[in-house]
PyMOL Python script that loads the backbone (N, CA, C, O; Angstrom):
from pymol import cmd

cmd.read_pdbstr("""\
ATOM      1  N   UNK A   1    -123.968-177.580  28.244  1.00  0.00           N
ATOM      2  CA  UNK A   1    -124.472-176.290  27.777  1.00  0.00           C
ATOM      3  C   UNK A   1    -125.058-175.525  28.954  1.00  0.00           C
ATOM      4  O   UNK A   1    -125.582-176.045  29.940  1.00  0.00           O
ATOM      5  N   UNK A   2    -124.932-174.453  28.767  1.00  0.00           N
ATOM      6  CA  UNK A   2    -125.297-173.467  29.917  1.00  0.00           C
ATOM      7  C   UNK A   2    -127.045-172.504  29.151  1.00  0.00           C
ATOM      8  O   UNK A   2    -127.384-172.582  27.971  1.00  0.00           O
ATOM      9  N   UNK A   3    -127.435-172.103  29.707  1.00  0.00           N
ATOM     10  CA  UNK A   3    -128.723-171.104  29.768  1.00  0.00           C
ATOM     11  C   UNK A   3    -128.530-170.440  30.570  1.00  0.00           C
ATOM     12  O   UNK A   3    -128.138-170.853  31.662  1.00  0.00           O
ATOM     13  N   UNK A   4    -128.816-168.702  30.209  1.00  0.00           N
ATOM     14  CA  UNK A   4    -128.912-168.241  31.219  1.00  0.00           C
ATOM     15  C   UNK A   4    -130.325-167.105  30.812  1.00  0.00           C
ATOM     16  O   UNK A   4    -130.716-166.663  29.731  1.00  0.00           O
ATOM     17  N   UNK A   5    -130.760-166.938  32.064  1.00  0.00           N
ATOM     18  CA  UNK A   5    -131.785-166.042  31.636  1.00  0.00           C
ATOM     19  C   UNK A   5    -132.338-164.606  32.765  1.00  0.00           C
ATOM     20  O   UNK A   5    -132.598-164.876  33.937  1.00  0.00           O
ATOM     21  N   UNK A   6    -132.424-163.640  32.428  1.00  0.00           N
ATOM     22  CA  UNK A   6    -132.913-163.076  34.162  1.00  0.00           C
ATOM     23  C   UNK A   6    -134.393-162.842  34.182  1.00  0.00           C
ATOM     24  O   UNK A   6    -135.149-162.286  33.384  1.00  0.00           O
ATOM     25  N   UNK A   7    -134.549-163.340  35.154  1.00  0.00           N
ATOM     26  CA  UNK A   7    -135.802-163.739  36.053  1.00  0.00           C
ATOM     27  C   UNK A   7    -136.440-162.169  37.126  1.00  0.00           C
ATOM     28  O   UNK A   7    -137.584-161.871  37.468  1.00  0.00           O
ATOM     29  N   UNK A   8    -135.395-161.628  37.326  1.00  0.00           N
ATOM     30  CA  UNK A   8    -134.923-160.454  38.528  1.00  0.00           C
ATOM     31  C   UNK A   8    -134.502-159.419  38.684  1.00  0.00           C
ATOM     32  O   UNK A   8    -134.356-159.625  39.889  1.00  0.00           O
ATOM     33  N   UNK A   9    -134.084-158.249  38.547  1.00  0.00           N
ATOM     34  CA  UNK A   9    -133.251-157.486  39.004  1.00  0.00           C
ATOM     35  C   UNK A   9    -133.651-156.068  39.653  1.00  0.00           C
ATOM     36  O   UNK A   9    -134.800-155.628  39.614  1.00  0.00           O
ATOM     37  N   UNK A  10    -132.429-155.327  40.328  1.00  0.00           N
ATOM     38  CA  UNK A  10    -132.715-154.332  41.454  1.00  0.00           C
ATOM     39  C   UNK A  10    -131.286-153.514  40.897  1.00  0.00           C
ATOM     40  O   UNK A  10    -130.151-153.907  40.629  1.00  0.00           O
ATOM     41  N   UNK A  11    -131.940-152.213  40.873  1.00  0.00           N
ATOM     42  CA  UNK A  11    -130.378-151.468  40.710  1.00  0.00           C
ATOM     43  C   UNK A  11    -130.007-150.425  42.275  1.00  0.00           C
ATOM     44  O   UNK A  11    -130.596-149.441  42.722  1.00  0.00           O
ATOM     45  N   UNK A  12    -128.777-151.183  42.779  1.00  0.00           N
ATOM     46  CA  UNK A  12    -128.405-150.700  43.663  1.00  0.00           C
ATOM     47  C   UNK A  12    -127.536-149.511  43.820  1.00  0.00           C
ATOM     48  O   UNK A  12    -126.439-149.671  43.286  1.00  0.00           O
ATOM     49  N   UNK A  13    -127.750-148.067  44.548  1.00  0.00           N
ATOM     50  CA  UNK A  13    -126.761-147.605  44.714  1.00  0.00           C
ATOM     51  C   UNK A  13    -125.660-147.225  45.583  1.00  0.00           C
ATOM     52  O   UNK A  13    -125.985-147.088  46.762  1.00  0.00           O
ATOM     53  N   UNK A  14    -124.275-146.993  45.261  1.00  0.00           N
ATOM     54  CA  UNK A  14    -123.578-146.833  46.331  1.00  0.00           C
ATOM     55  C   UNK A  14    -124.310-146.079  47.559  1.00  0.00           C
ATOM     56  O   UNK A  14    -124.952-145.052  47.335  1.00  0.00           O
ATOM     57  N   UNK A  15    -124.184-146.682  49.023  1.00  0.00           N
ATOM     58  CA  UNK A  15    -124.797-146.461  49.767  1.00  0.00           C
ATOM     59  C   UNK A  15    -125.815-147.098  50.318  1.00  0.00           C
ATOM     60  O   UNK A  15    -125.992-147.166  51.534  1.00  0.00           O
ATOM     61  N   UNK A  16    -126.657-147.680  49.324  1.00  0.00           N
ATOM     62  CA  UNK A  16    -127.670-148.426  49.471  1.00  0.00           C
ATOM     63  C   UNK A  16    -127.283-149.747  50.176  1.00  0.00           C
ATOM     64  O   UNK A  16    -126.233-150.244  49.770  1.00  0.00           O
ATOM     65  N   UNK A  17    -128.186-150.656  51.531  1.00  0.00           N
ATOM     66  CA  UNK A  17    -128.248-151.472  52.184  1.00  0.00           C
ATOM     67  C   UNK A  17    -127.768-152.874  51.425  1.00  0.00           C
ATOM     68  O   UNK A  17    -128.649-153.656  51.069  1.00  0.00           O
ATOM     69  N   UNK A  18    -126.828-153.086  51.260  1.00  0.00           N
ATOM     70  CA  UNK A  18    -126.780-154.453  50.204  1.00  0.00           C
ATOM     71  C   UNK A  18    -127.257-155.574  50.282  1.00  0.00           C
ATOM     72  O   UNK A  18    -126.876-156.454  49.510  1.00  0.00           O
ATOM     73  N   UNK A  19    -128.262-155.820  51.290  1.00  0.00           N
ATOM     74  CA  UNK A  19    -128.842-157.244  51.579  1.00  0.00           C
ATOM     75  C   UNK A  19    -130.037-157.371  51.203  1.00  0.00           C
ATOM     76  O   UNK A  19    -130.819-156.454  51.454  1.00  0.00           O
ATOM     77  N   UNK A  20    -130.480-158.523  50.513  1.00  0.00           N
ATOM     78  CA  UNK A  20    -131.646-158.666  50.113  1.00  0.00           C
ATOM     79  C   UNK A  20    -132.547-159.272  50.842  1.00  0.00           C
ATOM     80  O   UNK A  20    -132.469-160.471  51.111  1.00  0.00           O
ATOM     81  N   UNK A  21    -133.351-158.622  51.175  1.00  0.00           N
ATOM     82  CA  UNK A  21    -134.241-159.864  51.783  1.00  0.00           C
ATOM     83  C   UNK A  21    -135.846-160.050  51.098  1.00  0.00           C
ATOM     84  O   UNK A  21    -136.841-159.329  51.177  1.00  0.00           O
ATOM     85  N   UNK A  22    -135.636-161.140  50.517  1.00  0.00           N
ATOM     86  CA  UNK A  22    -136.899-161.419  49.506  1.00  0.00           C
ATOM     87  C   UNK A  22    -137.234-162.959  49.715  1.00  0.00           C
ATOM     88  O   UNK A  22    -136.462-163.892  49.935  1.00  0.00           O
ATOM     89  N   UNK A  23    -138.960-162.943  49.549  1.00  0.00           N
ATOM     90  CA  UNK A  23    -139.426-164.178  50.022  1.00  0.00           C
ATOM     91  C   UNK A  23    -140.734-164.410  49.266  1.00  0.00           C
ATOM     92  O   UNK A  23    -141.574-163.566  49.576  1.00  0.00           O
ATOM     93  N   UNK A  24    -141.113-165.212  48.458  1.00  0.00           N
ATOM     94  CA  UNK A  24    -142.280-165.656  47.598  1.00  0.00           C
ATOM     95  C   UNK A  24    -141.842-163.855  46.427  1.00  0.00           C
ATOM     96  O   UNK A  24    -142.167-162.668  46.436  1.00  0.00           O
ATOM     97  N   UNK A  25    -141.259-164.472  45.894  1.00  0.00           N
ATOM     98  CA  UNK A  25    -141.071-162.927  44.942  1.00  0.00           C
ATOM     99  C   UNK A  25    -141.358-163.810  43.800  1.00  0.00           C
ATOM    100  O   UNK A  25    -140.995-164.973  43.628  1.00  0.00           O
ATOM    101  N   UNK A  26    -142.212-162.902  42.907  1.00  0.00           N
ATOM    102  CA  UNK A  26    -142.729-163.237  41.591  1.00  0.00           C
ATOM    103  C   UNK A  26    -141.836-162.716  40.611  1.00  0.00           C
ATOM    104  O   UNK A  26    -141.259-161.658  40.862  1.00  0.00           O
ATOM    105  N   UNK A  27    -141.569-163.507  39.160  1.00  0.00           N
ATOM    106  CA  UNK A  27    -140.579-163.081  38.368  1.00  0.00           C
ATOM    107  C   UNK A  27    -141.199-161.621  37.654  1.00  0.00           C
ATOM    108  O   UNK A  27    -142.292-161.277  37.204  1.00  0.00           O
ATOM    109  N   UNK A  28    -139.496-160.814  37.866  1.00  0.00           N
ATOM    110  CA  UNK A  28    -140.114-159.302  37.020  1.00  0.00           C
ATOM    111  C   UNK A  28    -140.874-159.770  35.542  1.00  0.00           C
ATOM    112  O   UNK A  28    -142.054-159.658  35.210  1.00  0.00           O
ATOM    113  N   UNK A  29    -139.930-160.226  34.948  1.00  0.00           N
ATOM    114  CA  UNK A  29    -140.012-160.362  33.460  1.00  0.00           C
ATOM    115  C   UNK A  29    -140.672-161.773  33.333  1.00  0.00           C
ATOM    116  O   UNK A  29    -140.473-162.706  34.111  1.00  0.00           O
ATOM    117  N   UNK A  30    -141.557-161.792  32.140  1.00  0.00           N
ATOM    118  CA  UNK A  30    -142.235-162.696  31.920  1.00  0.00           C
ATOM    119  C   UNK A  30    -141.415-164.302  30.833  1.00  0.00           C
ATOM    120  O   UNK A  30    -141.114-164.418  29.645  1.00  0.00           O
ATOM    121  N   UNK A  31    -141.374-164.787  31.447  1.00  0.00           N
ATOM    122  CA  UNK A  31    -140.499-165.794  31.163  1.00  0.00           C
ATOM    123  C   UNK A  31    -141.112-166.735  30.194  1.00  0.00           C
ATOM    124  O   UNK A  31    -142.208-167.252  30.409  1.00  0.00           O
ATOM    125  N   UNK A  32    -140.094-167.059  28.649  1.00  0.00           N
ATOM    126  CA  UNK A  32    -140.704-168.040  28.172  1.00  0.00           C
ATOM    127  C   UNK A  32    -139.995-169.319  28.245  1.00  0.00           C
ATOM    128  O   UNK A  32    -138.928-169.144  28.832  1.00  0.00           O
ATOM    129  N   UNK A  33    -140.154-170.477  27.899  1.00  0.00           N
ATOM    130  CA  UNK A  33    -139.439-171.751  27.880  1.00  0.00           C
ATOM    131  C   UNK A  33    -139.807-172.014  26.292  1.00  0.00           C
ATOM    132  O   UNK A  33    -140.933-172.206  25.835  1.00  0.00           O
ATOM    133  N   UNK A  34    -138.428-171.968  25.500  1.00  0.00           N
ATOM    134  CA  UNK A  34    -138.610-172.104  23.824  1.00  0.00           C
ATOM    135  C   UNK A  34    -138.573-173.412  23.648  1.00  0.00           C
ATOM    136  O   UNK A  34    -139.353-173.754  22.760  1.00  0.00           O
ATOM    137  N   UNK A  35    -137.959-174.331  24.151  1.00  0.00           N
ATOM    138  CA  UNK A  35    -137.446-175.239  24.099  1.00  0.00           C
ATOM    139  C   UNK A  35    -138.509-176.190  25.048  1.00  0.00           C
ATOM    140  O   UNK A  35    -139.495-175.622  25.518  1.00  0.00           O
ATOM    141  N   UNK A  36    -138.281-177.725  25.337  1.00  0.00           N
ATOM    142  CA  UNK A  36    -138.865-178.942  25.905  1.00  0.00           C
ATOM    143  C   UNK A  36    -137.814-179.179  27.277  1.00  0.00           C
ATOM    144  O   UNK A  36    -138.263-179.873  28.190  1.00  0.00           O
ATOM    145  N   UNK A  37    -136.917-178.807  27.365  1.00  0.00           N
ATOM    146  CA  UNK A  37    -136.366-179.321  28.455  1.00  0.00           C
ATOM    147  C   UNK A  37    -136.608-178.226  30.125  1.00  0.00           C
ATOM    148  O   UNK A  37    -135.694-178.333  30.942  1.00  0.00           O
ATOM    149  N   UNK A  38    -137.443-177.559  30.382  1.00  0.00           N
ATOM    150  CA  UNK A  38    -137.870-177.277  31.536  1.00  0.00           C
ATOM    151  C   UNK A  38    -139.048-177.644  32.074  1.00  0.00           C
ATOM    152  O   UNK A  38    -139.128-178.018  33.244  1.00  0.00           O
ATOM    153  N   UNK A  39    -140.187-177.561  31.178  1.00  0.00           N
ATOM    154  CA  UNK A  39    -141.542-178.032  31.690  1.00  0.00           C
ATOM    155  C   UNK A  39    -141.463-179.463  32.597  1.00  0.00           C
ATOM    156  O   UNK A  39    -141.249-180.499  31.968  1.00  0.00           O
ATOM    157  N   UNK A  40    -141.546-179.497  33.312  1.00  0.00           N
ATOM    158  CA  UNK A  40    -141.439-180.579  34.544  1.00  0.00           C
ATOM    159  C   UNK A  40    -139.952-181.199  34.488  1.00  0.00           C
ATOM    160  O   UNK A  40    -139.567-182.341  34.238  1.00  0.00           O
ATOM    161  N   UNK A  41    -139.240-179.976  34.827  1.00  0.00           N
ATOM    162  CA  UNK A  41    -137.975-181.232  34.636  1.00  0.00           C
ATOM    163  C   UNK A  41    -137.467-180.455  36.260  1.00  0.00           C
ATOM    164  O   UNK A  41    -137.430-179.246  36.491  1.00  0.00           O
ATOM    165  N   UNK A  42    -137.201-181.319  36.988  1.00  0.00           N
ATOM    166  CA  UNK A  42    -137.198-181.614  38.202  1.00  0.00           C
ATOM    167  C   UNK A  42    -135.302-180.966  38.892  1.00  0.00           C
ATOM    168  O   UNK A  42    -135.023-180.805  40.080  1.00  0.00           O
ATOM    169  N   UNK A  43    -134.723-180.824  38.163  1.00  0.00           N
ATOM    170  CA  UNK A  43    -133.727-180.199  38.766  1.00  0.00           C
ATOM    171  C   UNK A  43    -132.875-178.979  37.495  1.00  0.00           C
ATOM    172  O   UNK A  43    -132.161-179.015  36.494  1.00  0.00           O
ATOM    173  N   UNK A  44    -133.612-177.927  38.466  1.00  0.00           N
ATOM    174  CA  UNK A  44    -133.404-176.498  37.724  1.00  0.00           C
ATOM    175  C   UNK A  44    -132.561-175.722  38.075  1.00  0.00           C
ATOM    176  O   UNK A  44    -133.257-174.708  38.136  1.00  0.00           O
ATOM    177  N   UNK A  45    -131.592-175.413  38.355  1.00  0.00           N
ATOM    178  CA  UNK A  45    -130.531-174.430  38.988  1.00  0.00           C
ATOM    179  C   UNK A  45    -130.405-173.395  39.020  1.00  0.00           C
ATOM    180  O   UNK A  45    -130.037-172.765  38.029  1.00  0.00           O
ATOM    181  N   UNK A  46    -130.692-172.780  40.302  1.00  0.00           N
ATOM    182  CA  UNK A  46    -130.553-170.916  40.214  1.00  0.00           C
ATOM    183  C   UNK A  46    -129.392-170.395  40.846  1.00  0.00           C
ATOM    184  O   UNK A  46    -128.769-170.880  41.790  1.00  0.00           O
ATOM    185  N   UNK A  47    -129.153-169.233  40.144  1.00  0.00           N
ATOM    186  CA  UNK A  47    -127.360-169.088  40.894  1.00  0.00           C
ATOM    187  C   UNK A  47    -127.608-167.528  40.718  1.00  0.00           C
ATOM    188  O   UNK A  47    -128.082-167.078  39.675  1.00  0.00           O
ATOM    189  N   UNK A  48    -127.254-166.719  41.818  1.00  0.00           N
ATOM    190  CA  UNK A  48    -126.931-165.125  42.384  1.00  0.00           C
ATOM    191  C   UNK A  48    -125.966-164.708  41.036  1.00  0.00           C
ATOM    192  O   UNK A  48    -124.924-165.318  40.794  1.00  0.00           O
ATOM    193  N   UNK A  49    -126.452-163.610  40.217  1.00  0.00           N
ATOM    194  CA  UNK A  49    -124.948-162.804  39.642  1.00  0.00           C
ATOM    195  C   UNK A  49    -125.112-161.627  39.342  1.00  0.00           C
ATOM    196  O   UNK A  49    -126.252-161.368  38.957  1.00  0.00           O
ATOM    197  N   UNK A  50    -124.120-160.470  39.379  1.00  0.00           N
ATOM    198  CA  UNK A  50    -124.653-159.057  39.748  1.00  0.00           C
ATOM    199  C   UNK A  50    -123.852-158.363  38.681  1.00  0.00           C
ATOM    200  O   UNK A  50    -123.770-159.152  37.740  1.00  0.00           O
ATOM    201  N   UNK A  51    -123.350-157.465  38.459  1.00  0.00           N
ATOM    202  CA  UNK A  51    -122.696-156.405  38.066  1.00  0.00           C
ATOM    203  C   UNK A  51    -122.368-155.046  38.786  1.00  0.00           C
ATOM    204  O   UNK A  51    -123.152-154.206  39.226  1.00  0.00           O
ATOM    205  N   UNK A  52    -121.074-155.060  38.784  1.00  0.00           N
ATOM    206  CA  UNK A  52    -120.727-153.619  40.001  1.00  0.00           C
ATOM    207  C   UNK A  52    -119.845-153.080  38.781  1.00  0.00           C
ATOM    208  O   UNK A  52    -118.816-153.446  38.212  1.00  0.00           O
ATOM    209  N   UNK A  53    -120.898-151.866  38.643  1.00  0.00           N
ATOM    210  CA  UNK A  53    -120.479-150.493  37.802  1.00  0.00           C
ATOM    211  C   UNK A  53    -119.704-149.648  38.092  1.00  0.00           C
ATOM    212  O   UNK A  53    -120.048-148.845  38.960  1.00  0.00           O
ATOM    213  N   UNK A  54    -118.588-149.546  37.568  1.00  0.00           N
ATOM    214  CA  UNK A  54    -117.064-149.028  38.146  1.00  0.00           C
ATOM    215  C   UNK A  54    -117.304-147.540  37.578  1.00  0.00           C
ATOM    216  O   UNK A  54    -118.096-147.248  36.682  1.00  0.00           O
ATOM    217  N   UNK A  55    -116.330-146.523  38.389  1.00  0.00           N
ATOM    218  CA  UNK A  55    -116.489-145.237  37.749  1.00  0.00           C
ATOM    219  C   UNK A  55    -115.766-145.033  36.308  1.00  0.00           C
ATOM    220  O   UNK A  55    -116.125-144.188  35.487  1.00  0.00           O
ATOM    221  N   UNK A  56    -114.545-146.065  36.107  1.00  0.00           N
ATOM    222  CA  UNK A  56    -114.075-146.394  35.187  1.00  0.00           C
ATOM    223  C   UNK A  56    -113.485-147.825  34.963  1.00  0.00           C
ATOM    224  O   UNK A  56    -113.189-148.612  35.862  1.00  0.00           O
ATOM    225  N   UNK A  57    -113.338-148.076  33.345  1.00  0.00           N
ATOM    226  CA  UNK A  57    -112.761-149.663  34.222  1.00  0.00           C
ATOM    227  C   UNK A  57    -113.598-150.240  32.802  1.00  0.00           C
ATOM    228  O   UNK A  57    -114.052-149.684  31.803  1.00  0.00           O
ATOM    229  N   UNK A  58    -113.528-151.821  33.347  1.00  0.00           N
ATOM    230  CA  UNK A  58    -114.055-152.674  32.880  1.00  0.00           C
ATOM    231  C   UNK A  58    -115.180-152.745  33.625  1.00  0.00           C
ATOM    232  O   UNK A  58    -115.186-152.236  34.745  1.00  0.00           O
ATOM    233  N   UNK A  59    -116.524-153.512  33.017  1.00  0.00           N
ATOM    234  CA  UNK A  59    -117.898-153.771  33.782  1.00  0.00           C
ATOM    235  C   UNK A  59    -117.651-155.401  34.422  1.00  0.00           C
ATOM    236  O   UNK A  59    -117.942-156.302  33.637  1.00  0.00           O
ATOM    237  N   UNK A  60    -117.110-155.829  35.855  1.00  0.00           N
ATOM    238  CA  UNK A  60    -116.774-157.282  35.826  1.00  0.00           C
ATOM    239  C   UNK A  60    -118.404-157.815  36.897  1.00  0.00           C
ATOM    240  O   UNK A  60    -119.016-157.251  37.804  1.00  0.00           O
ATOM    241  N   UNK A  61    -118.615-159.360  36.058  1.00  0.00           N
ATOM    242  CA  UNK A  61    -119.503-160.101  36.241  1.00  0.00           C
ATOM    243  C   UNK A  61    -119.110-160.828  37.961  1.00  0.00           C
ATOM    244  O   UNK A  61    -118.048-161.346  38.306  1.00  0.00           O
ATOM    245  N   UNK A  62    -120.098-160.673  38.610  1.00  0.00           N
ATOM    246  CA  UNK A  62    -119.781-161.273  39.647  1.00  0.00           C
ATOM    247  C   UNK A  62    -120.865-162.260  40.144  1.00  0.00           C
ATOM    248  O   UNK A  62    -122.080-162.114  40.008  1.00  0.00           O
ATOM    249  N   UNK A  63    -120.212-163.302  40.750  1.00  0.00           N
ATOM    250  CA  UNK A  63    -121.068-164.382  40.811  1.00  0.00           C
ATOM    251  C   UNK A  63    -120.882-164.859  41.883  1.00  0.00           C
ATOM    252  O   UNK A  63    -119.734-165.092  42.260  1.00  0.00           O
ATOM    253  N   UNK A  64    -122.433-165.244  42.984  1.00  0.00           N
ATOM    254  CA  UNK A  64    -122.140-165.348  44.561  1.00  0.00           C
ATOM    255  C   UNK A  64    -122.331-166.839  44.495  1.00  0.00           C
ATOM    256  O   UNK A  64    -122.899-167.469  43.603  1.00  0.00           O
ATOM    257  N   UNK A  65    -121.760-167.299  45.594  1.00  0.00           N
ATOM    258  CA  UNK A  65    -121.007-168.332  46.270  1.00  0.00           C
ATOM    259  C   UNK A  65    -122.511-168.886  46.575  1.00  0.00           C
ATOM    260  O   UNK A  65    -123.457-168.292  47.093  1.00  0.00           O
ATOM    261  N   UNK A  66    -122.401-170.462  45.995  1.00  0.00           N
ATOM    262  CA  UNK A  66    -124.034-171.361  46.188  1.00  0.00           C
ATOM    263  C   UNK A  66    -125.025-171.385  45.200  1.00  0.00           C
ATOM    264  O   UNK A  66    -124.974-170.716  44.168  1.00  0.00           O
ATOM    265  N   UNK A  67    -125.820-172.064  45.473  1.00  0.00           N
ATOM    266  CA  UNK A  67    -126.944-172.465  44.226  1.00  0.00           C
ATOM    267  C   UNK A  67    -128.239-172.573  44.775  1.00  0.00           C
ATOM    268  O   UNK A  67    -128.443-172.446  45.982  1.00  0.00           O
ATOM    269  N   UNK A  68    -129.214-172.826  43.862  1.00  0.00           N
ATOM    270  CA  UNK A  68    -129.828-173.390  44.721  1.00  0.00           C
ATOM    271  C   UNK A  68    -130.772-173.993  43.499  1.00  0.00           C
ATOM    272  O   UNK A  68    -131.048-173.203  42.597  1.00  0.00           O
ATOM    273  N   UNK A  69    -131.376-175.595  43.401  1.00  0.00           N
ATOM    274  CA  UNK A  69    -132.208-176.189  42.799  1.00  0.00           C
ATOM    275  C   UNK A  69    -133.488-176.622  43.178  1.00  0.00           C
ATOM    276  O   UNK A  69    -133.816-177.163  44.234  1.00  0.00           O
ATOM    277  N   UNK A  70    -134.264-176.288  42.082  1.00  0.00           N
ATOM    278  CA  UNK A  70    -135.706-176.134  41.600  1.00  0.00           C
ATOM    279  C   UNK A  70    -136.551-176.540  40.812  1.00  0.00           C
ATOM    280  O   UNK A  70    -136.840-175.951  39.770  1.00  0.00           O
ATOM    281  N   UNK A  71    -137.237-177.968  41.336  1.00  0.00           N
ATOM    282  CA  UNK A  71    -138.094-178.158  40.227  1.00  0.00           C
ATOM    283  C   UNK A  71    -139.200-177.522  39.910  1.00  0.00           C
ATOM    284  O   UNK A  71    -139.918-177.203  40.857  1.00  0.00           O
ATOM    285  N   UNK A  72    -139.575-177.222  38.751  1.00  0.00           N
ATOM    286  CA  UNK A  72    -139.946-176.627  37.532  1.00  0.00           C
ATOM    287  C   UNK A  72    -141.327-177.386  37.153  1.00  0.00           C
ATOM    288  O   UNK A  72    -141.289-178.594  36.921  1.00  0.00           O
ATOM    289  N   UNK A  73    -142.659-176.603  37.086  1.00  0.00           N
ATOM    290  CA  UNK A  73    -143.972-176.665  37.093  1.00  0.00           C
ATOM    291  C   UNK A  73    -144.218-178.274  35.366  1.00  0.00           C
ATOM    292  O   UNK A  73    -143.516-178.643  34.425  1.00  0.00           O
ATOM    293  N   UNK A  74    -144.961-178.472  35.666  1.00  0.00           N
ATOM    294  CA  UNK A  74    -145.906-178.803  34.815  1.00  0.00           C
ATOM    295  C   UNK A  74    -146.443-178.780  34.102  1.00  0.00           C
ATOM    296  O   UNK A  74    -146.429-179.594  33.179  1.00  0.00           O
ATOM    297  N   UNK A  75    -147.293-177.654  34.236  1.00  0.00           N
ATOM    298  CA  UNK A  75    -147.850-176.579  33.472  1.00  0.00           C
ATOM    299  C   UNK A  75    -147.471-175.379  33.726  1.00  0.00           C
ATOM    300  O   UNK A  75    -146.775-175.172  34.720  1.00  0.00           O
ATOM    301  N   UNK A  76    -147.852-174.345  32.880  1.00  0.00           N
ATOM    302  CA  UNK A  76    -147.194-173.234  33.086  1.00  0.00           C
ATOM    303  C   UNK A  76    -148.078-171.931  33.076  1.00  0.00           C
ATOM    304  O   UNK A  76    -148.674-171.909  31.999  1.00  0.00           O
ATOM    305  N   UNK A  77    -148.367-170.955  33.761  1.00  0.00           N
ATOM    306  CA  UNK A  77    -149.360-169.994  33.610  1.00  0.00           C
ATOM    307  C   UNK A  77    -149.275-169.247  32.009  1.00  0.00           C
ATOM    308  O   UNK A  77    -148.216-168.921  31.473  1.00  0.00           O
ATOM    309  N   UNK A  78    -150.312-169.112  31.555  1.00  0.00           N
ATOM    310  CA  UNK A  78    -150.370-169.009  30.109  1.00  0.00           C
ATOM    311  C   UNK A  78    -150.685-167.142  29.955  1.00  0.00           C
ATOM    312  O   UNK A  78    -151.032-166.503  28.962  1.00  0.00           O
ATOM    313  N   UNK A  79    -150.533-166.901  30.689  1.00  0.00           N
ATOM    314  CA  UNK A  79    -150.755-164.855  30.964  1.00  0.00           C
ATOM    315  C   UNK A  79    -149.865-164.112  32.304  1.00  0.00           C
ATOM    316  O   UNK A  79    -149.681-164.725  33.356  1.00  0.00           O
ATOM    317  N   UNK A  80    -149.498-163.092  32.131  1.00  0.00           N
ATOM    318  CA  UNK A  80    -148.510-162.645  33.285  1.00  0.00           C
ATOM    319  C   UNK A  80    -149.923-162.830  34.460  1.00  0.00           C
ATOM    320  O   UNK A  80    -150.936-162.975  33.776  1.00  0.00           O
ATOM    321  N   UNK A  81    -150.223-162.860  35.785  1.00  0.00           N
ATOM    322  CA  UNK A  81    -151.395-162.989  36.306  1.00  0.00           C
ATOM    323  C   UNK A  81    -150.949-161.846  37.479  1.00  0.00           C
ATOM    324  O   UNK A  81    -151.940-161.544  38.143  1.00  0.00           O
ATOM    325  N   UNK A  82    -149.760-161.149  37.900  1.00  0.00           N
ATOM    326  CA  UNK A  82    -149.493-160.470  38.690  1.00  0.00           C
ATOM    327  C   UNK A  82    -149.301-158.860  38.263  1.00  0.00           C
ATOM    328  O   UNK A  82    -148.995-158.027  39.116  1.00  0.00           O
TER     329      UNK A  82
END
""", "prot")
cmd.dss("prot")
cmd.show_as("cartoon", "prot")
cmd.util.cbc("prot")
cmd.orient("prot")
């Protein structure tokens, strides 16, 4: 089974610098865990995926090359704090 959830996002426009450079970034959206299987579970997987808005067309999902895994707190902050 898959989950997916967004944690992130930036709307880019044509023209705009396409590289991100981000470091200790706090999640936009306040994230819940409904379920038992994240609270300390030790290998979490995050994966890059974007959307490039065509002038016409279909809207296609794009998904960058790599991963990267994350274990996942303990406890969990109980209020947005940022």
């Amino acid at each position: 089974a898959l989950n997916q959830v967004v944690l992130w996002d930036k709307i880019m426009l044509r023209g705009d610098n396409p590289r991100l450079f981000l470091k200790d970034m706090k999640s936009k959206y306040f994230f819940f865990d409904d379920g038992n299987g994240l609270k300390g579970n030790r290998n979490v997987t995050l994966t890059l995926s974007w959307n490039v808005v065509p002038n016409a067309g279909i809207l296609p999902l794009v998904t960058g090359s790599g991963h990267v895994s994350v274990p996942f707190p303990d406890t969990y902050e109980t209020t947005k704090s940022y």
